[in-house]
C-alpha positions in Angstrom: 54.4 58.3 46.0 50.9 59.3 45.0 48.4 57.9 47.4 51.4 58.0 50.5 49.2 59.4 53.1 46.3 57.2 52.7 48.6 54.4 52.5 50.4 55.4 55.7 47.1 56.1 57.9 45.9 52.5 56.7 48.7 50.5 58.2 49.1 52.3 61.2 53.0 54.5 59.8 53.2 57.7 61.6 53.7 60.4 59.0 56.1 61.8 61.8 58.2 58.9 61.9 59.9 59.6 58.4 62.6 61.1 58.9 63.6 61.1 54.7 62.1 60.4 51.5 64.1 59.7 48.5 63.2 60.5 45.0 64.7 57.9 42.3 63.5 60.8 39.6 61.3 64.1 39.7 58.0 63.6 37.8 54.3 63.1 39.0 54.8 60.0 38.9 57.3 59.8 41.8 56.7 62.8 43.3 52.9 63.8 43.2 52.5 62.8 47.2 55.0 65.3 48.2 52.9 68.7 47.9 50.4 67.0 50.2 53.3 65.4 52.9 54.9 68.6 53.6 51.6 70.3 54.2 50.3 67.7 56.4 53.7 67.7 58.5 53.9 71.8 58.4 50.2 71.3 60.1 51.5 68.8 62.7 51.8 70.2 66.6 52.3 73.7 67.4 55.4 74.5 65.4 55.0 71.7 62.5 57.2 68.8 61.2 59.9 68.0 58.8 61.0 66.0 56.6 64.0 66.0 54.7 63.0 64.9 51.2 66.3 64.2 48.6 66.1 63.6 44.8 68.4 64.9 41.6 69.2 68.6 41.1 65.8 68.1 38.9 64.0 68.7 42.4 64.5 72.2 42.6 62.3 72.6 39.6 59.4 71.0 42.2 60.4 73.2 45.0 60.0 76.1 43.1 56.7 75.8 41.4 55.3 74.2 44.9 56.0 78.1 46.1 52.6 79.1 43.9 50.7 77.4 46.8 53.1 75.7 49.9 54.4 78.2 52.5 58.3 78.2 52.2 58.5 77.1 55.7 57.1 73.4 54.5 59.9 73.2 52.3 63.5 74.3 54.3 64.5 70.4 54.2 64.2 69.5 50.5 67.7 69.3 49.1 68.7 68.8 45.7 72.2 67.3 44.8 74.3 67.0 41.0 74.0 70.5 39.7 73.9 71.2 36.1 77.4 72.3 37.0 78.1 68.7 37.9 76.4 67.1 35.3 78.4 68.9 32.5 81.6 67.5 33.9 83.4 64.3 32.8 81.2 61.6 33.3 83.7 60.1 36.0 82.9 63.0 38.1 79.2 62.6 37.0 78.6 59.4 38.4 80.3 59.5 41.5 78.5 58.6 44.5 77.4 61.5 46.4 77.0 60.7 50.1 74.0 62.3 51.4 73.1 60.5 54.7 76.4 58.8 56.9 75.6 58.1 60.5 76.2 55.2 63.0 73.5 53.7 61.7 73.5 53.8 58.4 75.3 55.6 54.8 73.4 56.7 52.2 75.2 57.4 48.4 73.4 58.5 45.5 74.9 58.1 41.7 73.2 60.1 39.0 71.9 58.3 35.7 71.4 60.5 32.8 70.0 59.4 29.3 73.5 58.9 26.9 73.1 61.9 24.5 74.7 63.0 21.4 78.3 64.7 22.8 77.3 68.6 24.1 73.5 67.6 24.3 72.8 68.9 27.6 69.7 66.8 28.1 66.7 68.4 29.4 65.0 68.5 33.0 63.0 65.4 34.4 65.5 62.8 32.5 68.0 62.3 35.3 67.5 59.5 37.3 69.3 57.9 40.6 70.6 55.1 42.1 70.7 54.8 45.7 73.3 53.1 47.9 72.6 52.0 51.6 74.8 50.5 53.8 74.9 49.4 56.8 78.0 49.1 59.5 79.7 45.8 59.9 78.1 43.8 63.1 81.1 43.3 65.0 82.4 40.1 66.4 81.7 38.5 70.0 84.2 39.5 72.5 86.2 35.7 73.6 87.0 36.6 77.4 89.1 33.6 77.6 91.5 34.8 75.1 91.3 38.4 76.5 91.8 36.4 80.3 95.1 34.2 78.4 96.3 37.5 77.4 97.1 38.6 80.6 93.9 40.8 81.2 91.7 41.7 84.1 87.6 42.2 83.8 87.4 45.5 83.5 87.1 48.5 82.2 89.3 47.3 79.4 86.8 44.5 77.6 84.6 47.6 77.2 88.2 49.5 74.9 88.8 46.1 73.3 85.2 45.6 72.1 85.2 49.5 70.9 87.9 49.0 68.9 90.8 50.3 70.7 93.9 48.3 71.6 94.8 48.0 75.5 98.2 47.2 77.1 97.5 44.0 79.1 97.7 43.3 82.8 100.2 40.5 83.0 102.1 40.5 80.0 104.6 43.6 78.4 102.3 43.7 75.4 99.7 45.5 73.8 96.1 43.7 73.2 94.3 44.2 69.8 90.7 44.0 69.1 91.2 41.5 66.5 93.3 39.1 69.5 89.7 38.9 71.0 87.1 39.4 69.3 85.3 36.9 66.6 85.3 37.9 62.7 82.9 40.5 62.1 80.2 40.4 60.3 79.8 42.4 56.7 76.9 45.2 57.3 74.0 44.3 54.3 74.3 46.8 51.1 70.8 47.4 49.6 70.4 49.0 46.1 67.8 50.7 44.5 68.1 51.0 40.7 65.5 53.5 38.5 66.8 53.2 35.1 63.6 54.4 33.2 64.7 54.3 29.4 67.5 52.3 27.2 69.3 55.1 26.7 70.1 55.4 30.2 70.9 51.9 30.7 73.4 52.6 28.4 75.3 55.0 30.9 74.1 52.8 34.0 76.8 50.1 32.3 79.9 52.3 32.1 79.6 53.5 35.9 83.1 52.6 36.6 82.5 53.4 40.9 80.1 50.4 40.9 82.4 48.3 39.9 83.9 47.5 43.3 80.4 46.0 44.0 81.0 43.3 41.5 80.9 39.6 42.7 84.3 39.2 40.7 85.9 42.1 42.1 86.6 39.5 45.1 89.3 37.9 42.7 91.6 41.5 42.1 90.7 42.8 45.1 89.6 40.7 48.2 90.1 43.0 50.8 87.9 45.8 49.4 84.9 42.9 48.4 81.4 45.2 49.0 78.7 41.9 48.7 75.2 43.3 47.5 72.6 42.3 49.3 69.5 42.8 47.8 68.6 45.1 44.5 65.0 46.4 44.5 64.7 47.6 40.1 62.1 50.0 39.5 63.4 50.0 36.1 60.6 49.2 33.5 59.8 45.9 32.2 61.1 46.9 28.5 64.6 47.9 30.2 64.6 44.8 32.6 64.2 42.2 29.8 66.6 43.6 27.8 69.7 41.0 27.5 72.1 44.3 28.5 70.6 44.8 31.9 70.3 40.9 32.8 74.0 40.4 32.2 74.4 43.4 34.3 72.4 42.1 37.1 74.9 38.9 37.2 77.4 41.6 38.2 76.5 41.2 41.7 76.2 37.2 42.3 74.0 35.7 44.8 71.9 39.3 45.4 68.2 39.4 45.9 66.7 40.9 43.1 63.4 42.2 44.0 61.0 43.6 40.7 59.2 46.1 41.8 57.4 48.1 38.8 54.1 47.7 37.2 53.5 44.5 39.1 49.9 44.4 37.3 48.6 41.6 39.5 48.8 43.7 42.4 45.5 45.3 41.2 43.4 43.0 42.2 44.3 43.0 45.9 43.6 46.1 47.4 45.9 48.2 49.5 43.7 50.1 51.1 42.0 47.1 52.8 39.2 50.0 54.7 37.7 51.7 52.5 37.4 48.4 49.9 35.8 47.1 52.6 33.1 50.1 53.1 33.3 50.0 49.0 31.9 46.3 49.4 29.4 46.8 51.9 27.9 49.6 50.0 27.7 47.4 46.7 25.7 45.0 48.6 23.4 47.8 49.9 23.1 49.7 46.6 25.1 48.1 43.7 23.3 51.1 40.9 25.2 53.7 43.1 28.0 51.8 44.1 29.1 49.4 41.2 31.5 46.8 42.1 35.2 47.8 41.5 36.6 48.3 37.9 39.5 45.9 39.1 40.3 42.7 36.9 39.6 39.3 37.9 42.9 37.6 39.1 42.2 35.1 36.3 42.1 37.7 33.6 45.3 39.6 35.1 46.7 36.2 34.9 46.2 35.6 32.1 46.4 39.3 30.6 49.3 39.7 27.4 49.4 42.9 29.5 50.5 41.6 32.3 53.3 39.0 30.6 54.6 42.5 29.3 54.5 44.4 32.7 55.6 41.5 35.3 59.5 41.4 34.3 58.0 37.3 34.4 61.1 36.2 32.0 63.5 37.9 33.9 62.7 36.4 37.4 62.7 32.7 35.6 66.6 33.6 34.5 67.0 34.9 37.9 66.6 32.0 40.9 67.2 35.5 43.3 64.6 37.5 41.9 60.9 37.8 43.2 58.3 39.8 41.5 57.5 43.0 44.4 53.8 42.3 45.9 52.2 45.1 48.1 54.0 45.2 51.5 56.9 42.4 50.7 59.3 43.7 52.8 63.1 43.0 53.3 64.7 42.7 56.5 68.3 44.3 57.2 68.3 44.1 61.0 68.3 42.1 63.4 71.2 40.1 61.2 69.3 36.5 62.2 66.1 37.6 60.4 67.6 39.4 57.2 66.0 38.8 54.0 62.8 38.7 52.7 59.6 39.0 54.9 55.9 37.8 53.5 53.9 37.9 56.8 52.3 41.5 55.5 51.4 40.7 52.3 47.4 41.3 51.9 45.8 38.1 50.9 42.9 38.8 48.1 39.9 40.2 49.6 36.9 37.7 49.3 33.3 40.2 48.5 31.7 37.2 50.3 33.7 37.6 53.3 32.8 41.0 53.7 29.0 40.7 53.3 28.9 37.7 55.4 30.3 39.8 58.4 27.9 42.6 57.2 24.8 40.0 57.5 26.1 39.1 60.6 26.8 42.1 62.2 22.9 44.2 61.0 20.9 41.0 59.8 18.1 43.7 58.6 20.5 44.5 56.0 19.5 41.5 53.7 15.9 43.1 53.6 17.0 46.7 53.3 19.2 45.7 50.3 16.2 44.3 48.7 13.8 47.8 49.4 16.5 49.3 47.4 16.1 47.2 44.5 12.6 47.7 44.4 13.1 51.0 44.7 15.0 51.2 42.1 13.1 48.6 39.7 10.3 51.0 40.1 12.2 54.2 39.6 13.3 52.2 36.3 9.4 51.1 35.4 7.8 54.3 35.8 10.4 56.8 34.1 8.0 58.2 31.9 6.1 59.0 34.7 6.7 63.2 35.4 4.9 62.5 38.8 6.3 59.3 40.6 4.8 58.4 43.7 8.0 58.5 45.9 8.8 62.5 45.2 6.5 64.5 46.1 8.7 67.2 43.6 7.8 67.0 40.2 10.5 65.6 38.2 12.5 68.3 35.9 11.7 68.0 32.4 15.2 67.4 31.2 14.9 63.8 32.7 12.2 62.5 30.3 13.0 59.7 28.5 17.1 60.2 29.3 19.1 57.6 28.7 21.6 55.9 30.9 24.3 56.6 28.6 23.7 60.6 28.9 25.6 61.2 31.9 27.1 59.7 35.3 28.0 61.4 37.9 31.3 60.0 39.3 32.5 60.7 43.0 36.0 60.4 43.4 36.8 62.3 46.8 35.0 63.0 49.0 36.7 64.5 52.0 38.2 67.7 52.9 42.1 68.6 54.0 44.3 65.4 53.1 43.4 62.0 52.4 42.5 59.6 54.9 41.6 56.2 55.4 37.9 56.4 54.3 37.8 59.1 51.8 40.1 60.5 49.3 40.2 64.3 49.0 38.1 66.4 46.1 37.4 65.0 42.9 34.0 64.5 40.7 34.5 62.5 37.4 31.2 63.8 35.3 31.1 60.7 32.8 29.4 61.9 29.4 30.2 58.3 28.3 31.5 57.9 25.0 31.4 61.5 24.7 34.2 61.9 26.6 34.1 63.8 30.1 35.5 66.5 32.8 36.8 66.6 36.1 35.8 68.9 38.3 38.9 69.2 40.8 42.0 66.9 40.6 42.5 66.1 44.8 45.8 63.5 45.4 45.4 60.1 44.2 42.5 60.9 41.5 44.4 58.5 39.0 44.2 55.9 41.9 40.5 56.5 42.7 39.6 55.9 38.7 41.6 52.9 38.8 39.5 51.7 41.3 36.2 52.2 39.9 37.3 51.9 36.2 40.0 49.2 36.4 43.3 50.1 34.8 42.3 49.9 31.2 39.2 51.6 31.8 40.9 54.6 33.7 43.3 55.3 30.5 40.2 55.2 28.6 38.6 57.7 31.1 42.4 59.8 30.8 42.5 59.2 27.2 38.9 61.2 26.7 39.0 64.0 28.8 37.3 67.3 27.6 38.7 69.7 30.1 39.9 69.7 33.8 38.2 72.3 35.7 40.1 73.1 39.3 38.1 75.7 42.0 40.9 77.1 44.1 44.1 76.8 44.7 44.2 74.4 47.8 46.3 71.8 47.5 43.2 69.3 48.5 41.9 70.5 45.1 44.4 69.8 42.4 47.8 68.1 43.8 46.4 64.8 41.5 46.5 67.4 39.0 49.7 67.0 37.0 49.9 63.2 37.2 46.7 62.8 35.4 47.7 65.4 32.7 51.6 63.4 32.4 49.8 60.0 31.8 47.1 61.2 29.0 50.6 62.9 27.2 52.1 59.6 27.2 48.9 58.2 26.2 48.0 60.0 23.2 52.1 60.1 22.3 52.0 59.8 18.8 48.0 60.5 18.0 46.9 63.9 16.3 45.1 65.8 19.5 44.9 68.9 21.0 46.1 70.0 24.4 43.9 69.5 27.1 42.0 72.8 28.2 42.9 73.4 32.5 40.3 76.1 33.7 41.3 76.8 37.2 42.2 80.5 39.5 45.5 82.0 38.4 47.8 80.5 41.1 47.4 77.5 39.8 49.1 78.9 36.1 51.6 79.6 38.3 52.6 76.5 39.4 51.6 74.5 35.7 54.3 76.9 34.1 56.7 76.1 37.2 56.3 72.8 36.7 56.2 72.5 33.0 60.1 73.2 33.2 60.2 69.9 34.6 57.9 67.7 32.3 55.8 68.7 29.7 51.8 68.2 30.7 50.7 69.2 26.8 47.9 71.3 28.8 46.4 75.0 27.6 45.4 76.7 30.9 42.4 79.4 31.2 41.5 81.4 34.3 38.0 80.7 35.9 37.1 84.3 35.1 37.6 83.8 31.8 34.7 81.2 31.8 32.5 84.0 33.6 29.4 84.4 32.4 30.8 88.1 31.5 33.6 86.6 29.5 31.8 84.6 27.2 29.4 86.7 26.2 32.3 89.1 25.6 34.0 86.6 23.0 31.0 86.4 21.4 31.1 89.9 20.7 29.2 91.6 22.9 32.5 93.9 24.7 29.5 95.5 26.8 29.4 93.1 30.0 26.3 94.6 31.1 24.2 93.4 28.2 22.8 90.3 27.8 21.3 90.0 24.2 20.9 86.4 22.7 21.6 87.6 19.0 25.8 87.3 20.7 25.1 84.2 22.4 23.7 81.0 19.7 24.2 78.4 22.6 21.9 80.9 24.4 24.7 80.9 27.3 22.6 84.1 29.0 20.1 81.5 29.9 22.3 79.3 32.2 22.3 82.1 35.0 18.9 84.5 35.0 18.5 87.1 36.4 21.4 88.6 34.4 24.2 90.1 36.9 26.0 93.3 36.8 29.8 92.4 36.8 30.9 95.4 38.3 29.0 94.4 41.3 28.7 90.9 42.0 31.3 89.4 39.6 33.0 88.4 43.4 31.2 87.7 46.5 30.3 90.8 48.6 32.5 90.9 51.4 35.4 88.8 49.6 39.0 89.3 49.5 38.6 89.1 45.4 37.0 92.1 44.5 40.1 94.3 45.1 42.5 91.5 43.0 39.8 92.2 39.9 40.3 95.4 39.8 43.7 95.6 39.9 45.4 96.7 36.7 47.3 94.1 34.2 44.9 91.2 35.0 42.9 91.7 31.8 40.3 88.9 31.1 38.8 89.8 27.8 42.1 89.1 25.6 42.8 88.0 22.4 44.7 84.9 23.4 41.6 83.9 25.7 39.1 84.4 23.5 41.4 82.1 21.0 41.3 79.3 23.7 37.7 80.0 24.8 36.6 79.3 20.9 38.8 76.2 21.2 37.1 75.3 24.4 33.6 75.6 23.2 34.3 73.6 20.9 35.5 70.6 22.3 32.2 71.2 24.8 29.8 71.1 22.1 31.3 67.8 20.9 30.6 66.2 24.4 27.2 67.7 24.1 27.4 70.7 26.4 25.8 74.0 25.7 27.7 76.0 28.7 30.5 75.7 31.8 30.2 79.1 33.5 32.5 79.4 36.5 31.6 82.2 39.4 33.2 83.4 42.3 32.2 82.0 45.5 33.4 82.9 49.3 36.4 80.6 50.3 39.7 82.3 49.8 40.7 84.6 47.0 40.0 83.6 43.7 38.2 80.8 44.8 35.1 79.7 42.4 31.9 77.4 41.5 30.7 76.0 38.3 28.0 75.2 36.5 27.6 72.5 33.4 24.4 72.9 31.1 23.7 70.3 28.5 22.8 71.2 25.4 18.9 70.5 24.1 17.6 67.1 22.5 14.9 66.0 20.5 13.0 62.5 21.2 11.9 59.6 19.6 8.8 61.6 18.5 10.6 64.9 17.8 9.6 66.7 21.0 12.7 69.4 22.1 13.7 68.4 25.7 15.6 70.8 27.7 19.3 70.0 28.8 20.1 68.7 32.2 22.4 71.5 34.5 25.0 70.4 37.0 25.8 72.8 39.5 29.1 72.5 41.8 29.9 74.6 44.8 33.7 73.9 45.1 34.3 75.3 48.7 32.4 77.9 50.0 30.3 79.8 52.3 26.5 79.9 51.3 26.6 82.6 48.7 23.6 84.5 46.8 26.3 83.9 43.2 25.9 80.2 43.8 22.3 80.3 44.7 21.9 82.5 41.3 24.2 80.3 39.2 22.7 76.9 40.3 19.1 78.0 39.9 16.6 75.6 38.3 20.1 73.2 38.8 19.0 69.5 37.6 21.8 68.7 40.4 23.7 70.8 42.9 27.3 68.9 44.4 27.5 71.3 47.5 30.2 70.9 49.7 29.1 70.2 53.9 31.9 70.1 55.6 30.7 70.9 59.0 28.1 69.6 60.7 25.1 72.2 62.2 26.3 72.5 65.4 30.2 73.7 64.5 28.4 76.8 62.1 30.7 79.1 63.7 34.0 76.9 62.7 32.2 77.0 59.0 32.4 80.7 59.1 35.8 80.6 60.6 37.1 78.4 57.7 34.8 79.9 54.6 33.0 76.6 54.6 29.3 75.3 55.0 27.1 73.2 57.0 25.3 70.6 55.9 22.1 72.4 56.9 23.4 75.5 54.7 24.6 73.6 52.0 20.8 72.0 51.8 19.8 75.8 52.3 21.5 76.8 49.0 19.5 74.5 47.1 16.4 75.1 48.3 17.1 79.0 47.3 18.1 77.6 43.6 15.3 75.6 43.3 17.4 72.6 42.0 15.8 69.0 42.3 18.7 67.3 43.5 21.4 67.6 46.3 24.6 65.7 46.6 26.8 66.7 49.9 30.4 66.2 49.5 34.0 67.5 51.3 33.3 66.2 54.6 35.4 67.0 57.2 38.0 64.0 58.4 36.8 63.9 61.9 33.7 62.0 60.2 35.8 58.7 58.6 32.5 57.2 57.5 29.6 59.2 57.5 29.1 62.7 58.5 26.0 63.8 61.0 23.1 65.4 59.5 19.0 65.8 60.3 17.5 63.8 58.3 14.3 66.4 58.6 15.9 68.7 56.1 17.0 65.8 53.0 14.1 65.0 51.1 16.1 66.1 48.0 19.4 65.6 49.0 22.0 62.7 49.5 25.7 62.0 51.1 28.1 61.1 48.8 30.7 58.4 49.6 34.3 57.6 47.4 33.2 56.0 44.3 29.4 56.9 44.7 28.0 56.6 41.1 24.9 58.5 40.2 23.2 58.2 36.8 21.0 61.0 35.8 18.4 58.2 35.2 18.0 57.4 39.3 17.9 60.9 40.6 14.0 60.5 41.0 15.1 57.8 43.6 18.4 59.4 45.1 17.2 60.5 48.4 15.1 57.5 49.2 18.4 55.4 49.4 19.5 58.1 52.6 17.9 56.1 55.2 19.8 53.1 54.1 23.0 54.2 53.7 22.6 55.4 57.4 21.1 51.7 58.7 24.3 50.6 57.0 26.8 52.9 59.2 24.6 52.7 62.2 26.9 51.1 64.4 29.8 53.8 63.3 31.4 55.7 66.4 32.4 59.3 64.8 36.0 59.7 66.0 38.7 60.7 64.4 41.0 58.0 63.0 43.9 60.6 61.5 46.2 59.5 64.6 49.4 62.0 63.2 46.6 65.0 62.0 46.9 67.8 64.3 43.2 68.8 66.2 43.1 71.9 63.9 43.2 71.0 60.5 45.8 73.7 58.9 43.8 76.6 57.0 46.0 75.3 53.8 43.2 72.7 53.7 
């Protein structure tokens, strides 16, 4: 359910209006939008909402690593169900259904589906899956007044018995009335199932369950009076499982049912969901396509035609199966009223024509066409004169480190943009720094970061991107930051399953260990996690030997890692922010940094960043909540085609902060700052309030470091499109937008493209578009 509140604030579904959400299994996978549901409900109104969230006994590994960073009172209505005392029983006890939800309305069972193991194998955590029963009451038949009326009845207060179900003496005659002497034959209530049987082995078990049974078409023969007739079946079970001639002859089981396919449907991809912001993603690509390539999505033709898809698509299955559909985006099944059940295509998105979009985009600014082409030529010069140290549209001499780059040196990727929770327009925190086919980082991991590289990469290239990550580096502990977290870190395990590699290196404050070695009980993530101090400035120089913080000598530093951050800094007093909760917590006793086991991992660490080509990652403390932190990312040095030494580039990135002189110091001489603005000038004192900055201050910071290049990110969601900002104070500077893609070979020209990104948003209202966000975002963001 990744990608659920976007999803929801698209089409118009009030986050309030779910009442329950039912895991099929407890894994990112299925469950990496919950973290980010219960906060946004906890923040709704003045006391908060609820929802009650079921899944497997499984859950309660969830619940209890979402304690490192949820407040309990988010979580009272998650319930868990099949212990592990249940699950050792027989298996007929095992796989009874378990009723979870029976009202007037409609009953809710759940049967457990473990893997078939070797007899006393317990199986571990994450493997049990669940089917879900719903069913819904009998419609019951039209009361016949004549044959109440022949019965010797009066209109009355006794049609209203009848038609409850209660018998009545009649009026007339010395006997008793019966429902069934009036009323027409009743009408069986739908039965919907949904079937997650993820692996062969638990197909296995999903054959013997002896309580579906009664759900069989030929149960009618033994025993007509207890027939169940299914409905419809939505499978999430995988395409291997599906095709497999076992699970075809057990769908048969249940006759004339509507079998809907609903995993992995690969040609899904090319029509977007999230109709909005594809739509924005358009309009910029005709603006700017070098900042905003087109998306990474196949072509419908190749998906068609894709041996990837054949294997994904459960094709063969639905040929075998007149009842079965392949699931498309929004196909939805209707259960009530009874006249309009079964299947429902008016919502299905239709694919979204690029034509379409800039055709309304001519129409609607006509001085587009020519703004689009300034840009080019803008950036056809940028590209003509990049030898040039002094080009004529910055007045800022162009850092050394740019001469003669290459394009394939680095890329600058933004993913999320936007502060809090997702919304319609922009995702939350994310920055993909692409080294190219040296691999690259993420800097934060917001919800729905797999789904953002999907779009810009396409499918295969976002395993690719997965596949060849260096590190994951997370700033604080806010959910906004790294619920996308685990998800990404579960897909490169199964990934590299069966390849020779080394976990992936998670630097990020200590709460978030917390919750990794919570949630690792439930699936492994083949992750080593190191604390953000440990990449202190302090802390490398004391793995290379120096134990004495307070000297700086280069004879313990080869990569020269003292240079990333002059003037050198005492830790003692500025390791943490003055002012900031943190100082005390690094003080406090038993949270050593300078450990064996760290410096073990750090050695690891550096060198899987020399690989990629980069000399340092430093992280620093910043002002935001405690243990909140900043980073910055120096490339090693090059030589050119004519042997000259050319220093590295430096990335600086704020995380979320207030303006703070340990970013100003660690940024300085920064090739790029990514400084998060989430306010705009006016609402300075809500930025103090919240630990955050304005854009002004954010722009501030940069100027004090000296760095060539801004890039404001995190807006605040009560600016869906673009934020406000004075465009007096962003000759250096630029707003970044989902899926903005900077190459370190257009920086010259960055800033120039400001005053048509804002031509292109210049009939934008700023409201705010989160209808079911309370007016206070919660301080969780």
């Amino acid at each position: 359910m990744l990608g659920l509140q976007r999803f929801c604030t698209e089409h118009k579904i009030k986050l309030s209006k779910i009442g329950h959400v039912f895991l099929s299994r407890v894994c990112s996978e299925t469950a990496g939008g919950i973290p980010g549901l219960l906060l946004t409900l906890a923040g709704m109104g003045e006391e908060g909402m609820s929802v009650n969230v079921w899944g497997p006994s499984d859950l309660q590994y969830l619940v209890d690593a979402m304690k490192s960073f949820i407040p309990h009172a988010a979580m009272v209505h998650t319930t868990s169900f099949g212990s592990d005392a249940t699950a050792q029983l027989g298996a007929s006890n095992f796989t009874d259904p378990i009723n979870l939800v029976d009202n007037e309305v409609v009953k809710i069972s759940a049967i457990l589906l473990r893997p078939s193991c070797s007899e006393g194998s317990a199986g571990k955590p994450g493997d049990m899956s669940v089917i879900y029963l719903c069913e819904l009451p009998d419609i019951v038949g039209k009361f016949d007044p004549e044959k109440a009326k022949a019965l010797g009845l009066k209109p009355g207060p006794k049609y209203g018995e009848l038609q409850s179900g209660k018998s009545v003496k009649s009026d007339h005659q010395n006997i008793v009335v019966h429902p069934s002497d009036v009323m027409g034959p009743s009408i069986p209530g739908p039965i919907v199932f949904l079937v997650d049987c993820p692996t062969e082995s638990h197909m296995q078990e999903l054959l013997s369950i002896q309580s579906l049974h009664s759900y069989y078409a030929d149960y009618l023969v033994s025993s007509p009076e207890n027939v169940k007739t299914v409905t419809c079946i939505i499978h999430l079970s995988p395409p291997s499982v599906i095709s497999s001639p076992n699970y075809q002859n057990w769908m048969k089981n249940f006759g004339s049912a509507q079998h809907i396919m609903a995993r992995h449907e690969m040609k899904n991809v090319e029509i977007p969901i999230l109709k909005s912001s594809a739509r924005i993603a358009a309009r910029l690509n005709y603006l700017c396509p070098q900042f905003f390539p087109a998306p990474g999505f196949w072509s419908l033709k190749q998906v068609n035609s894709s041996k990837v898809d054949s294997s994904f698509s459960g094709k063969d299955c639905v040929s075998k199966f007149p009842e079965s559909i392949s699931a498309e985006n929004l196909l939805k099944f209707t259960l009530r009223p009874h006249a309009h059940l079964g299947l429902d295509k008016s919502s299905i998105p239709s694919l979204m024509a690029p034509s379409a979009v800039i055709q309304e985009l001519v129409t609607e600014i006509p001085e587009i066409v020519g703004a689009a082409q300034h840009v080019r030529q803008l950036l056809l010069g940028s590209a003509e004169t990049k030898g040039d140290m002094t080009l004529v549209q910055d007045k800022y001499a162009v850092p050394s480190c740019l001469e003669d780059i290459r394009r394939d040196d680095l890329e600058i990727v933004l993913l999320g943009t936007g502060s809090s929770q997702p919304s319609k327009y922009r995702n939350v925190s994310s920055v993909y720094i692409n080294l190219f086919s040296k691999g690259g980082l993420l800097l934060d991991c917001g919800e729905g970061t797999l789904g953002q590289l999907k779009r810009r990469f396409g499918v295969e290239g976002a395993d690719l991107v997965v596949r060849n990550l260096k590190c994951i580096w997370i700033s604080h502990i806010h959910a906004d930051h790294h619920t996308g977290l685990a998800r990404i870190l579960a897909l490169r395990r199964d990934l590299l399953k069966g390849v020779a590699h080394e976990p992936l290196a998670v630097i990020g404050p200590r709460q978030l260990k917390r919750f990794l070695d919570a949630y690792q009980r439930l699936e492994d993530l083949d992750m080593q996690f190191l604390d953000c101090r440990s990449t202190s400035l302090a802390s490398w120089e004391a793995s290379e030997g120096n134990s004495e913080y307070k000297h700086h000598s280069a004879s313990g530093s080869p990569n020269n890692l003292e240079d990333v951050n002059k003037p050198a800094m005492n830790t003692e007093s500025t390791l943490f922010a003055r002012g900031s909760r943190m100082q005390s917590y690094w003080k406090r006793p038993g949270n050593p940094v300078d450990n064996a086991m760290n410096f073990a991992v750090l050695k690891g660490l550096k060198k899987v960043l020399n690989e990629a080509g980069l000399e340092a990652l430093i992280s620093f403390p910043v002002v935001h909540c405690p243990q909140a932190f900043g980073i910055v990312l120096k490339a090693a040095e090059r030589i050119n085609s004519v042997g000259k030494m050319i220093p590295g580039w430096k990335i600086g990135y704020s995380g979320d902060t207030r303006p703070c002189p340990e970013l100003v110091e660690a940024s300085r001489g920064a090739t790029v700052l990514i400084h998060e603005a989430t306010f705009e000038d006016d609402l300075v004192e809500e930025a103090v309030a919240r630990n955050h900055s304005t854009t002004k201050e954010a722009i501030e910071v940069g100027d004090s470091a000296g760095v060539y290049r801004i890039i404001l990110t995190h807006f605040s969601q009560r600016y869906p499109k673009i934020p406000v900002f004075d465009e007096t104070h962003m000759h250096k500077t630029c707003i970044a937008f989902d899926m903005m893609s900077i190459n370190i070979a257009d920086l010259p020209v960055l800033p120039e493209v400001l005053p048509y990104l804002k031509l292109l948003f210049k009939n934008e209202m700023i409201v705010d578009e989160l209808d079911d966000v309370a007016d206070t975002v919660s301080e969780v963001s």
